[in-house]
N, C-alpha and C positions, 0 to 999 in steps of 0.2 A: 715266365709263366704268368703274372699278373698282366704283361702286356697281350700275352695271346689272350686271356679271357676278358681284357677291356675289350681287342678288336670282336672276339666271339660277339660278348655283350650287343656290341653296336648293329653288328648284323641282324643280331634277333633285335633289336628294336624297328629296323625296317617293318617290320611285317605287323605293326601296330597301324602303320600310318593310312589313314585313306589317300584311295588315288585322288590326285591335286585336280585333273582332266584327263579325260579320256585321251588314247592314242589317236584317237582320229584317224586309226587304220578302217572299220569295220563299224557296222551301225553303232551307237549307244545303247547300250546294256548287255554288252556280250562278256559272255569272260575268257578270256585267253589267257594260257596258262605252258610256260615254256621248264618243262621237267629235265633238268639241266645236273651230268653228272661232273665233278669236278676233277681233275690230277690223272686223267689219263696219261700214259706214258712213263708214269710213276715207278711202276712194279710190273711183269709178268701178269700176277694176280689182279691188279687192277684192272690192265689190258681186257682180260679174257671176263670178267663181272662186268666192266663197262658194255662192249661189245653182247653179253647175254642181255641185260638189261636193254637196252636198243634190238635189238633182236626176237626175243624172246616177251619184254616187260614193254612200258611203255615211257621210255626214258628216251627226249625227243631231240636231245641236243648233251653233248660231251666237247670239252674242253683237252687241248697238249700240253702238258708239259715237255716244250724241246731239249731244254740241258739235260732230262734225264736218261736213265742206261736204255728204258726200254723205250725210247722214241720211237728209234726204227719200225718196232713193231705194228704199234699201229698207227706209225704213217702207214704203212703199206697196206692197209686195212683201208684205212681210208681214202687211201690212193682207186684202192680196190671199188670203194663204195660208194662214188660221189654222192647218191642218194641219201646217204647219213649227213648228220651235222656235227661240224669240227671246227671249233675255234683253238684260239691259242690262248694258252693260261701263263702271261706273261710269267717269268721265274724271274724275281730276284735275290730270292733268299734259300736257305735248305734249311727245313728246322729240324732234322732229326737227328741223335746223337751218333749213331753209325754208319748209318748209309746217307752218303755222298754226292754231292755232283757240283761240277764249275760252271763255269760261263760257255755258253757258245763262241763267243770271241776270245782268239788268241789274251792268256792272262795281261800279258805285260801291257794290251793294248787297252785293258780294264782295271787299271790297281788297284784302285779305288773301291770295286764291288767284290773284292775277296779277303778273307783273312789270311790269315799266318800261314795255311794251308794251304792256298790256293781255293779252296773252297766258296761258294757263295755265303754271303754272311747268315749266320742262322736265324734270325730273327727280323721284324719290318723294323723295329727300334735303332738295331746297329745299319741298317740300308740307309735309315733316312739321319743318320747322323754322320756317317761318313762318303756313303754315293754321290759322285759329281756325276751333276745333270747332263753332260755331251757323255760319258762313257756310259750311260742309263740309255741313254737312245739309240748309239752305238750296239749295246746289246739288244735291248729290242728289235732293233731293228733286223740284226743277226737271226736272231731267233723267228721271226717271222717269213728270214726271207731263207733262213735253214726247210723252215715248214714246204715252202713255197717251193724249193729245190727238190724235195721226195715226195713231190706232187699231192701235196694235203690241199683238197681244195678249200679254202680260208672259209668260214663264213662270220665269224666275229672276233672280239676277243675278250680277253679278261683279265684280273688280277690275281693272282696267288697271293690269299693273306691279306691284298689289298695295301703290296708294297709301292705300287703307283700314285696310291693316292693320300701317302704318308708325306707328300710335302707339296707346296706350289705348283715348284717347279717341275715336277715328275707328273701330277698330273694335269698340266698345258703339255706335255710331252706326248703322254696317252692318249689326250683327245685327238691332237694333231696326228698322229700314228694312222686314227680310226676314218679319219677325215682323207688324209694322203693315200692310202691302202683300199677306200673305198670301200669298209665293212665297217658295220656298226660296234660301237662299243659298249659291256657291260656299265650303264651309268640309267639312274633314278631322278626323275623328274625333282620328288622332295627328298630330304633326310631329316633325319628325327635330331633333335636337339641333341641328342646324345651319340647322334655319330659323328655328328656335326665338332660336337665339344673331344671327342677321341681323335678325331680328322680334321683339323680345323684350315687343312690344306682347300675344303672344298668351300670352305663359307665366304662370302662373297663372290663367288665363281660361279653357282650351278647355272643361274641364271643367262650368264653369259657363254656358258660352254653347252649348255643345252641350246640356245639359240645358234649355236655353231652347226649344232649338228643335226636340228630343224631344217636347218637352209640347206645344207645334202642330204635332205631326206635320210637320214641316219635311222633308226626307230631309238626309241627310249621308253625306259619299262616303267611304269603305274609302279609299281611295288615289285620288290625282294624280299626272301627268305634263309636263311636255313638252319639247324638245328642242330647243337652239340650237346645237347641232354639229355634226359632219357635214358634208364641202369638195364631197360631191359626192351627186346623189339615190341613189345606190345604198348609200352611207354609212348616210341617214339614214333610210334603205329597212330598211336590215337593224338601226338600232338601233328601229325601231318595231316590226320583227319580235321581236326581242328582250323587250321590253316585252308584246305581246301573248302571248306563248308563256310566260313567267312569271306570266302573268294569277292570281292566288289567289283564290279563291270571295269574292263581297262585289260592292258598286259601286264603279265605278274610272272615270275621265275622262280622255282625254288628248287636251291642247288643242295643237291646229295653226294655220297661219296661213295662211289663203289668197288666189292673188294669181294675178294673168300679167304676168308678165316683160316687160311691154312701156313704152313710153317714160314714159309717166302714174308709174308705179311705182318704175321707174330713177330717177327725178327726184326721190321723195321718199325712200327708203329704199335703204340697199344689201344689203337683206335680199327685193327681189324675186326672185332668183333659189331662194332655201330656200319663200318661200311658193307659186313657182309648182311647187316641184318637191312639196311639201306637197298640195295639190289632184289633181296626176297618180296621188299616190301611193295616194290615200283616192279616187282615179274608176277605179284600177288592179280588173279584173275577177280577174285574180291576185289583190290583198292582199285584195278582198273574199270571195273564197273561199277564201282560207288562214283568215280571221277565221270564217267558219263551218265551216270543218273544225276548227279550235278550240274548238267547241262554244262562244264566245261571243254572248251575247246584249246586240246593240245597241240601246241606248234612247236615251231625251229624255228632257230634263229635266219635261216633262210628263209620261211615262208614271212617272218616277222620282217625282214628287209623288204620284200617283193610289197609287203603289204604297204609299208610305210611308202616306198617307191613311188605306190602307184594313184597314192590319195592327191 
């Protein structure tokens, strides 16, 4: 519990930092802004909130989770939808007490990334102290090319928890993934001292792994967000107002978690009520026209590729 809320912590410190320079996709002074939902694939419930929220809200990019039950589901959705944005939300871990999920890759071929169970480890702490780096890539790679097999068309990807970039060597794995794959990866120009000192995996590296991915036209975002506080939707109503109304010229993402509140949900997480209230808030015809009276401009990780592409 004290490690998930260090990593929380570190997240929300992203969203203090000004952008270091602009993306050099689009003139100087624009703001771009990529509303990004997280753990699709998760649950049933998740599926069908994510997909409203893109539909319905203005939610302009969603991430897979592949080891989980309901992958199928909306791969086939997105098989359906190439128009949508679907990345992959790397899984190395399962944090929940009841509901489960393994590896994409045969276990034996992974010992290392699973417990006693067989299970993925539940936490980034037990990953990065017991995961060998070739069976980390190994599944990755599984999972990416599992996506790639029920025809999700890729457009970036990401971490779950931010177990990739819980050591060195995991994340020189994940760049090279994003690089070899030819889709950009979730990674921040700067980091705050203090994600820095939580992840110390990245320090000394950004500057070299962001030059990586410079050189393939890769995109990289100005600024990250997201929010696990807030006791009630008006709370965390107004702390996304917040966030959006400070917005600084650059690309910036701020990842939400969508759900409904209903038994499916209650049962694995006690975090269905922040994801359902997540989805109303991002399908709210209010926030999405306070978001363009802000003169922001909402993308996908797709259009943010073509843009970097093409500078």
């Amino acid at each position: 519990m004290i490690f998930r809320r260090l990593m929380r912590a570190a997240m929300l410190c992203l969203l203090v930092l000004p952008a270091a320079r602009l993306s050099a996709v689009e003139p100087q002074g624009k703001k771009y802004l990529i509303i990004h939902a997280d753990d699709a694939g998760m649950s049933h419930s998740v599926n069908m909130a994510t997909i409203d929220a893109m539909e319905q809200g203005i939610v302009s990019s969603a991430s897979i989770m592949v080891p989980c039950p309901w992958f199928p589901e909306i791969a086939a959705y997105a098989r359906k939808h190439p128009e949508k944005d679907f990345g992959i939300h790397l899984t190395l871990n399962c944090e929940w007490n009841l509901y489960k999920w393994g590896p994409v890759t045969p276990r034996d071929q992974v010992p290392s990334l699973v417990d006693e169970n067989g299970y993925l480890w539940k936490n980034v702490r037990q990953v990065a102290a017991h995961a060998k780096a070739k069976e980390v890539e190994r599944e990755l790679r599984a999972q990416i090319d599992r996506a790639k097999k029920f025809g999700v068309p890729i457009t970036h990807l990401d971490t779950h928890m931010g177990a990739v970039i819980s050591r060195p060597d995991l994340v020189e794995i994940y760049v090279r993934l994003g690089i070899e794959y030819k889709v950009p990866v979730l990674f921040t120009r700067q980091a705050s001292p203090r994600l820095l000192k939580d992840y110390p995996a990245l320090a000394g590296r950004m500057k070299r792994l962001t030059a990586s991915l410079d050189e393939q036209r890769l995109p990289i975002l100005d600024g990250l967000a997201q929010f696990y506080g807030g006791k009630t939707q008006q709370t965390r109503r107004e702390m996304y107002l917040k966030r959006l109304r400070t917005l600084t010229p650059g690309v910036h993402q701020i990842i939400i978690h969508c759900g409904y509140a209903n038994k499916e949900l209650r049962a694995i997480t006690h975090s269905a009520e922040n994801r359902d209230g997540d989805r109303r808030i991002f399908s709210d015809p209010k926030m999405i026209a306070e978001i363009r009276k802000l003169g922001i401009h909402v993308i996908s990780w797709k259009q943010f590729h073509k843009m970097a592409a093409a500078r």
